[in-house]
N, CA, C and O of each residue as an XYZ file, in Angstrom:
324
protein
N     -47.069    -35.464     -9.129
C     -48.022    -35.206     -8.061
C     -48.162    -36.433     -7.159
O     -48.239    -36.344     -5.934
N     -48.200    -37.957     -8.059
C     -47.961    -38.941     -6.952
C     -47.259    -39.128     -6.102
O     -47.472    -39.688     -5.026
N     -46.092    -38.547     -6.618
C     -44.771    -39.007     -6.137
C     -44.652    -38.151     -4.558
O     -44.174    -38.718     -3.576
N     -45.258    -36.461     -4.508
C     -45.059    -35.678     -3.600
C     -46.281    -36.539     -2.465
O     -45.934    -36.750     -1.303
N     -47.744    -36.996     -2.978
C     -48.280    -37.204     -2.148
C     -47.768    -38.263     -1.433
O     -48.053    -38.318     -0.237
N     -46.813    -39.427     -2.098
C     -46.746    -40.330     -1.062
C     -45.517    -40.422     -0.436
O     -45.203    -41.383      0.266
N     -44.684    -39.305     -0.694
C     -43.294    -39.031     -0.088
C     -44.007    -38.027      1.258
O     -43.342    -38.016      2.293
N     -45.268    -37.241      1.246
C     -45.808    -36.533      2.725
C     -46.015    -37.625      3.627
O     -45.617    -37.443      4.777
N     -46.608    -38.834      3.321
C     -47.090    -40.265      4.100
C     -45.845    -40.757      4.626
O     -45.881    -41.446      5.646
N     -44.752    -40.498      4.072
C     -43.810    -41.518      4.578
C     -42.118    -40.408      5.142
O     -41.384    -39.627      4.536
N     -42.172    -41.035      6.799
C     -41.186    -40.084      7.505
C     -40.025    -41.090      8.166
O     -39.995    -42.310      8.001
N     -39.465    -40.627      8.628
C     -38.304    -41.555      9.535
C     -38.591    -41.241     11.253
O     -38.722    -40.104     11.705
N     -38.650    -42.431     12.028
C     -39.354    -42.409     13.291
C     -37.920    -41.425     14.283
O     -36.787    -41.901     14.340
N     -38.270    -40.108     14.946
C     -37.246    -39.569     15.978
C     -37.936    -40.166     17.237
O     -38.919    -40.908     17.262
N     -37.353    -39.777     18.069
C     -36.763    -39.738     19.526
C     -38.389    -39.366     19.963
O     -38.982    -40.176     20.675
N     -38.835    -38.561     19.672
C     -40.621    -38.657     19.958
C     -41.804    -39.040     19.397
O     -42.877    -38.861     19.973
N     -41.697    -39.594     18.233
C     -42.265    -40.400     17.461
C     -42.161    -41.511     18.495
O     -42.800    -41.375     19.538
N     -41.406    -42.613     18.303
C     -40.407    -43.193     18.918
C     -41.026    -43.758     20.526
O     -41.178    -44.958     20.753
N     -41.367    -42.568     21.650
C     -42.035    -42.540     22.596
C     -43.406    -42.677     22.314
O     -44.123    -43.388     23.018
N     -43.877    -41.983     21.230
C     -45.410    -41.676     21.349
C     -46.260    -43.407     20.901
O     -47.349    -43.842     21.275
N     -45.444    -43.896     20.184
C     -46.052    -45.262     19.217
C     -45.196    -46.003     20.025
O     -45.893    -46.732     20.730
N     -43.931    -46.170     20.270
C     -43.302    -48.094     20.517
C     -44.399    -48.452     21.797
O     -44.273    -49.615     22.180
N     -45.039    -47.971     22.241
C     -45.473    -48.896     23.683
C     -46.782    -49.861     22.895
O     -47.146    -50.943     23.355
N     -47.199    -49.423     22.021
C     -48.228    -50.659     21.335
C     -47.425    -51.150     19.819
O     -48.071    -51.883     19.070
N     -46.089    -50.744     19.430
C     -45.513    -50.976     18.591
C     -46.363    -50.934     17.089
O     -47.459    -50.395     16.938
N     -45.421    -51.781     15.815
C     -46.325    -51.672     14.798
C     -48.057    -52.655     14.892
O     -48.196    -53.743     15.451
N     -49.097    -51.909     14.219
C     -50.140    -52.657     14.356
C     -50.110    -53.774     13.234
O     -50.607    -54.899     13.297
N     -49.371    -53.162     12.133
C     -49.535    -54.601     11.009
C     -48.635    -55.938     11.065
O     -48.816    -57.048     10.565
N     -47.530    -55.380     11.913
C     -46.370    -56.882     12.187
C     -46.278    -57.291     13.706
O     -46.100    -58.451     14.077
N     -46.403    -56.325     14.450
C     -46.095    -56.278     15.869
C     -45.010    -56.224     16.806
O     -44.959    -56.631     17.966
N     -43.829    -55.433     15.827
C     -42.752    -55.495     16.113
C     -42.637    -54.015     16.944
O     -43.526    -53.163     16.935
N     -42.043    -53.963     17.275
C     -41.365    -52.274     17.887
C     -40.280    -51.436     17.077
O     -39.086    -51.676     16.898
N     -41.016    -50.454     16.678
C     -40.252    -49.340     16.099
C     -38.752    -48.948     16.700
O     -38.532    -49.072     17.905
N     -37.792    -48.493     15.832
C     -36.251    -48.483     16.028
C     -36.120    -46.930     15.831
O     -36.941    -46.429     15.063
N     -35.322    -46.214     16.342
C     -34.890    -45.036     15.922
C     -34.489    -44.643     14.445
O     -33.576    -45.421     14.169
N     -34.636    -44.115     13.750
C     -34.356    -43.905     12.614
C     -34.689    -44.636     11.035
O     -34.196    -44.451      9.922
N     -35.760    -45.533     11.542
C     -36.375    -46.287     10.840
C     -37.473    -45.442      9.942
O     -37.982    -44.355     10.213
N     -37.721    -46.470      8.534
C     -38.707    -45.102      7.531
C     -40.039    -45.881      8.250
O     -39.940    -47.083      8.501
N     -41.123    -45.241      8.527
C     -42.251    -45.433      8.613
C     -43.430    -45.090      7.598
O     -42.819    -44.747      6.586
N     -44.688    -45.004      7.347
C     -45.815    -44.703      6.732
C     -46.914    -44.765      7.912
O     -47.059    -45.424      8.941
N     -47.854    -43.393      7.009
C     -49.227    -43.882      7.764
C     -50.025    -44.504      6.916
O     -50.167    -43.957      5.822
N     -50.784    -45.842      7.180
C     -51.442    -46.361      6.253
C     -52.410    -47.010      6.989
O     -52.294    -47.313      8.176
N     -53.945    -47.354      5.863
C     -54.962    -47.508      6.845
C     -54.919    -49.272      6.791
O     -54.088    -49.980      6.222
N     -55.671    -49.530      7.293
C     -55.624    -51.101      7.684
C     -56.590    -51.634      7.795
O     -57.545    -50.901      7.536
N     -56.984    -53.143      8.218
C     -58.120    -54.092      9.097
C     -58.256    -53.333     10.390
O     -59.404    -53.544     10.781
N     -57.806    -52.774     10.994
C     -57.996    -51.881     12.351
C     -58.608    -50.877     12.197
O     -58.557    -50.299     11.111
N     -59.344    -50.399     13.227
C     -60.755    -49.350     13.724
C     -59.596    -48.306     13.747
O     -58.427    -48.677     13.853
N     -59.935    -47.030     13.646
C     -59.723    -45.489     14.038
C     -59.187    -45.188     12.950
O     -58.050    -44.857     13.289
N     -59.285    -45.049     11.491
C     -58.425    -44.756     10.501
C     -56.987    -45.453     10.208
O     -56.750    -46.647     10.392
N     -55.847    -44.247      9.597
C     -54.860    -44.694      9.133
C     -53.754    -44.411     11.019
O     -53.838    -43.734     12.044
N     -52.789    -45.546     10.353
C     -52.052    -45.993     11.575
C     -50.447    -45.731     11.189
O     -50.039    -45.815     10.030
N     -49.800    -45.480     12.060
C     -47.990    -45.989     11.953
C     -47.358    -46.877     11.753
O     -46.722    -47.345     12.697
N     -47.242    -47.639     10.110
C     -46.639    -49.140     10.421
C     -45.020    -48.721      9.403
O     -44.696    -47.812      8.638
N     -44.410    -49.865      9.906
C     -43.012    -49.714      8.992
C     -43.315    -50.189      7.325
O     -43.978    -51.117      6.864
N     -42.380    -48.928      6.570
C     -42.920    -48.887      5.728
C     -42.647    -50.155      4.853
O     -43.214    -50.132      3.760
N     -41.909    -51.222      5.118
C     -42.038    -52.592      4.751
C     -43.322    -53.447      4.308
O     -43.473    -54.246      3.384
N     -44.200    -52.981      5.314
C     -45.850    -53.675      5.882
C     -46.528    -52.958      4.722
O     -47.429    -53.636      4.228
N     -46.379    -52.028      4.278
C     -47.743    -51.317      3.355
C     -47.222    -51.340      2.337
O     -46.029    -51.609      2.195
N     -48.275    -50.968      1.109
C     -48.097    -51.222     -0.260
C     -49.038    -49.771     -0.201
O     -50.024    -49.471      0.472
N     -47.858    -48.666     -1.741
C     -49.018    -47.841     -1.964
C     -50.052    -48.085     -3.093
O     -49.783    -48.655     -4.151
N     -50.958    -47.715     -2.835
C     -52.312    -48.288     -3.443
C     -52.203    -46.547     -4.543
O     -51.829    -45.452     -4.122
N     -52.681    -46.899     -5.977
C     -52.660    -45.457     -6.677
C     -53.931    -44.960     -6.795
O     -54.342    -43.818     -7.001
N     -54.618    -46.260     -6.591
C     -56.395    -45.168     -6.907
C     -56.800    -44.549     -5.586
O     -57.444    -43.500     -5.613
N     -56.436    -45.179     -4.289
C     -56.502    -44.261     -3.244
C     -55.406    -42.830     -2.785
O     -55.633    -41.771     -2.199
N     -54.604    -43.225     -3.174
C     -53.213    -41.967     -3.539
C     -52.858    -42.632     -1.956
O     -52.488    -41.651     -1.310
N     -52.829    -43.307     -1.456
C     -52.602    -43.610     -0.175
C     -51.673    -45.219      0.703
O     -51.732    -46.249      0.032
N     -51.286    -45.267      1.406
C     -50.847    -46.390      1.619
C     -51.610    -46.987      2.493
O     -52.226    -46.491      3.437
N     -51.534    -48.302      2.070
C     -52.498    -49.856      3.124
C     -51.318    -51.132      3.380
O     -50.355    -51.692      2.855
N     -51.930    -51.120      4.240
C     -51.192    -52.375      5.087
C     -51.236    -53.907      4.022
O     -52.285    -54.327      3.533
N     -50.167    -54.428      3.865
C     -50.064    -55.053      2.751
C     -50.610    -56.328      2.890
O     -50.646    -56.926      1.815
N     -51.041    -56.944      3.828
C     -52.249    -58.090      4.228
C     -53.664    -57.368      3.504
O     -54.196    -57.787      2.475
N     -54.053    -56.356      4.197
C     -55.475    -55.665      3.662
C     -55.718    -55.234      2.614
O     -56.794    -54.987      2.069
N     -53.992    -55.055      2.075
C     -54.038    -54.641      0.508
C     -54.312    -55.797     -0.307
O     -54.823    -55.400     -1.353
N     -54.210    -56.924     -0.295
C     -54.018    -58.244     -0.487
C     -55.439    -58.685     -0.203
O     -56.043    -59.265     -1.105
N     -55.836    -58.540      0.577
C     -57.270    -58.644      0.350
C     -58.173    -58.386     -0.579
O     -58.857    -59.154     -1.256
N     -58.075    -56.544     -0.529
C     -59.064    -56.184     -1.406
C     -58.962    -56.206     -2.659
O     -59.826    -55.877     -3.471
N     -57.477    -56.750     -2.947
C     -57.107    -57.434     -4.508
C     -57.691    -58.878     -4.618
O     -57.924    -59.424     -5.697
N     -57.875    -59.368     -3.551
C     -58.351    -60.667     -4.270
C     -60.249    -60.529     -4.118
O     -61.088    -61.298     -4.586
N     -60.436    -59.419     -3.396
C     -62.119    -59.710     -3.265
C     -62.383    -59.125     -5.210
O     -63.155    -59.643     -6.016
N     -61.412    -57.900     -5.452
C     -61.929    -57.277     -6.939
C     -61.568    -58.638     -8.055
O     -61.653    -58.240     -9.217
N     -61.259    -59.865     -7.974
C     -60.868    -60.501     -8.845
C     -62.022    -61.442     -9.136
O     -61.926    -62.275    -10.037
């Protein structure tokens, strides 16, 4: 069941993906998305929910069933310690 939920989170960027996100690129590195690259949505230090970053940047988290941006994930591992 983990495995399906976090294979729905994670897609490969097309040709309109692609248009809709590169003009503010990724929010967790700041690079610009490539054609055919794997992406995730994962939530972050940033306002409006979960975002489009390459799936490099996030770590999936299991008690949220969800992926986070791997700075913020890194965080809230060191605030629980």
């Amino acid at each position: 069941m983990e495995n399906q939920n976090r294979n729905r989170q994670k897609f490969i960027i097309d040709l309109e993906t692609l248009n809709r996100y590169n003009a503010e690129g990724c929010p967790a590195c700041g690079r610009k998305f490539a054609l055919g690259e794997t992406v995730v949505a994962a939530c972050g230090a940033w306002e409006g929910g979960s975002k489009i970053v390459h799936e490099n940047e996030a770590v999936w988290d299991r008690q949220s069933s969800s992926y986070v941006e791997r700075r913020c994930y890194a965080a809230r591992r060191a605030k629980s310690e």
